[in-house]
C-alpha positions in Angstrom: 78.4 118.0 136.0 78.5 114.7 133.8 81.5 113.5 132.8 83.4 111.5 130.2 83.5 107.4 131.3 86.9 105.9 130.2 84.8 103.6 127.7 83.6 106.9 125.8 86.6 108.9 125.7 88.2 105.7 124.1 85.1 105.1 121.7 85.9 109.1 120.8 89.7 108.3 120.3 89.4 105.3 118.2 87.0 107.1 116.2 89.9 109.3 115.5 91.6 106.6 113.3 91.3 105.5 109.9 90.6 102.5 108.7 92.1 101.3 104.7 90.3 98.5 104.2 86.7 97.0 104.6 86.1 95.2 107.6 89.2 96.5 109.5 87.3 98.9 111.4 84.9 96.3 112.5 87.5 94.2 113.6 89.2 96.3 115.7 86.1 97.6 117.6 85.6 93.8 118.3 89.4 93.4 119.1 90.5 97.0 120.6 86.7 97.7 122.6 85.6 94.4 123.2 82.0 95.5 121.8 80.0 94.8 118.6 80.2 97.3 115.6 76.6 97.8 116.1 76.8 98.6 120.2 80.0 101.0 118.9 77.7 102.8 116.4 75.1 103.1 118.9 77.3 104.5 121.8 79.0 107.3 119.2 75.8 108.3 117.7 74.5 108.9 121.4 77.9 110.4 122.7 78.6 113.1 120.2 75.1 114.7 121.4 76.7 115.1 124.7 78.3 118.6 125.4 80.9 116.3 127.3 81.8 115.0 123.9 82.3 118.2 122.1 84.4 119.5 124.4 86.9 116.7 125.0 87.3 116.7 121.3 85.3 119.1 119.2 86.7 118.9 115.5 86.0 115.6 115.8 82.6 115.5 117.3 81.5 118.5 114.7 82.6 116.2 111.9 80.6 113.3 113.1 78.1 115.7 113.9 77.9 117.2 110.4 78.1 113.7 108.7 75.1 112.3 110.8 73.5 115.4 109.1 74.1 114.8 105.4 73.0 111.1 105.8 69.7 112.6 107.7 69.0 114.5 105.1 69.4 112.0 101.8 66.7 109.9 103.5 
């Protein structure tokens, strides 16, 4: 059974945060992951498909889930 690496289940806890002005977020993926804002973005959007994902945190991953949604469907 797949499970969580240590990288996602800290991409799905700093996701948890929140972030008061722009460009903070940015610069603490850079500074607290040691990735790009666009690698980040890329890894959530894949991880929160993963059952893995749901259940180590599931309000969260319905959220991000639901958003992903909404933006879908304004295209």
């Amino acid at each position: 059974m797949p499970v969580l690496s240590e990288q996602d289940m800290r991409v799905l806890r700093f996701e948890r945060s929140t972030w008061r002005t722009v460009g903070a977020k940015e610069h603490a993926i850079a500074e607290m992951l040691g990735i790009s804002a666009t690698r980040y973005y890329q890894l959530l959007n894949e991880l929160i498909d993963t059952p893995e994902a749901l259940k180590f945190d599931p309000v969260l991953v319905k959220r991000l889930r639901a958003r992903r949604a909404r933006r879908q469907r304004m295209r």
